[in-house]
N, C-alpha and C positions, 0 to 999 in steps of 0.2 A: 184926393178922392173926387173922380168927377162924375159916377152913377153907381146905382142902387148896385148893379152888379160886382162892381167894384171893390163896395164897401162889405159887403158879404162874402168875397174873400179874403178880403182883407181880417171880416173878423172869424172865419172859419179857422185861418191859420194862427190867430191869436188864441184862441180857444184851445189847439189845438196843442201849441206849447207854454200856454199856462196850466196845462193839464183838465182845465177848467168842469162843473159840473156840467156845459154845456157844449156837444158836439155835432158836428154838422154830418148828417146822415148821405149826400152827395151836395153836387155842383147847384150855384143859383140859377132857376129856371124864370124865364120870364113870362110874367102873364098880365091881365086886363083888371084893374079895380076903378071902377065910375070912368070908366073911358081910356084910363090912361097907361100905360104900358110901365111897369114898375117888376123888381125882382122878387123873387121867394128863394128861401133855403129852409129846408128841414131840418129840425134838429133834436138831440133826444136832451134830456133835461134828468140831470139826477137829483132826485132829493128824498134824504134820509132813505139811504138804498132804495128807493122805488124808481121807477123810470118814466116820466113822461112825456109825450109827444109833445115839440112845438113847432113853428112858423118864426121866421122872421122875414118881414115885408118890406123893403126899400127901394126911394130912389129919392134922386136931387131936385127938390124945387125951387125955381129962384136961387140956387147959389146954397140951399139948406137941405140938409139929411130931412128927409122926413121916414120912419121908422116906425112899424109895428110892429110886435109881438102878441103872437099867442099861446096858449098852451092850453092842453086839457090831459088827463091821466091817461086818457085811450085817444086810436086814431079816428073813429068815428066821430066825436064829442070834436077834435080839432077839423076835419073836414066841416062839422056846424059850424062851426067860429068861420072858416074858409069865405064858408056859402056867404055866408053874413057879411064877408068884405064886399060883398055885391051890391047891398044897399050905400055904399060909401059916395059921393058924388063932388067932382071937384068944382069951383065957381070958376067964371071964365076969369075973372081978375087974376086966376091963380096962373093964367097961360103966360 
């Protein structure tokens, strides 16, 4: 696996036939957190028959997954969590 996009389908389709509580609502889109160009995928999250919205955020640094998750019950509550990846900021060390 050599980018965030990558690995988000990679785990889209793993999810997808472990039957898993967590499924991927479309394709991973890319967008912007503290500068740096990383993936997103949507996805719904089952727990104890309820259904919650999540996020999952990747891509490769230095050779490492780096990997968020969010979730919140509704999609407005996960758009907050979204907004919030904005205050995130990488150090230059990290280039």
């Amino acid at each position: 696996i050599t980018s965030g996009e990558e690995f988000l389908k990679f785990s889209a389709k793993l999810f997808q036939r472990m039957q898993a509580p967590l499924q991927a609502t479309g394709p991973p889109v890319e967008m912007s957190v503290g500068g740096r160009r990383v993936w997103r995928m949507d996805l719904t999250m089952r727990v104890d028959n309820n259904f919650n919205r999540a996020s999952e955020i990747a891509t490769i640094e230095k050779g490492y997954l780096l990997i968020f998750v969010l979730s919140s019950p509704d999609q407005t509550g996960l758009e907050d969590l979204l907004q919030n990846m904005n205050s995130l900021h990488f150090s230059r060390s990290s280039e």
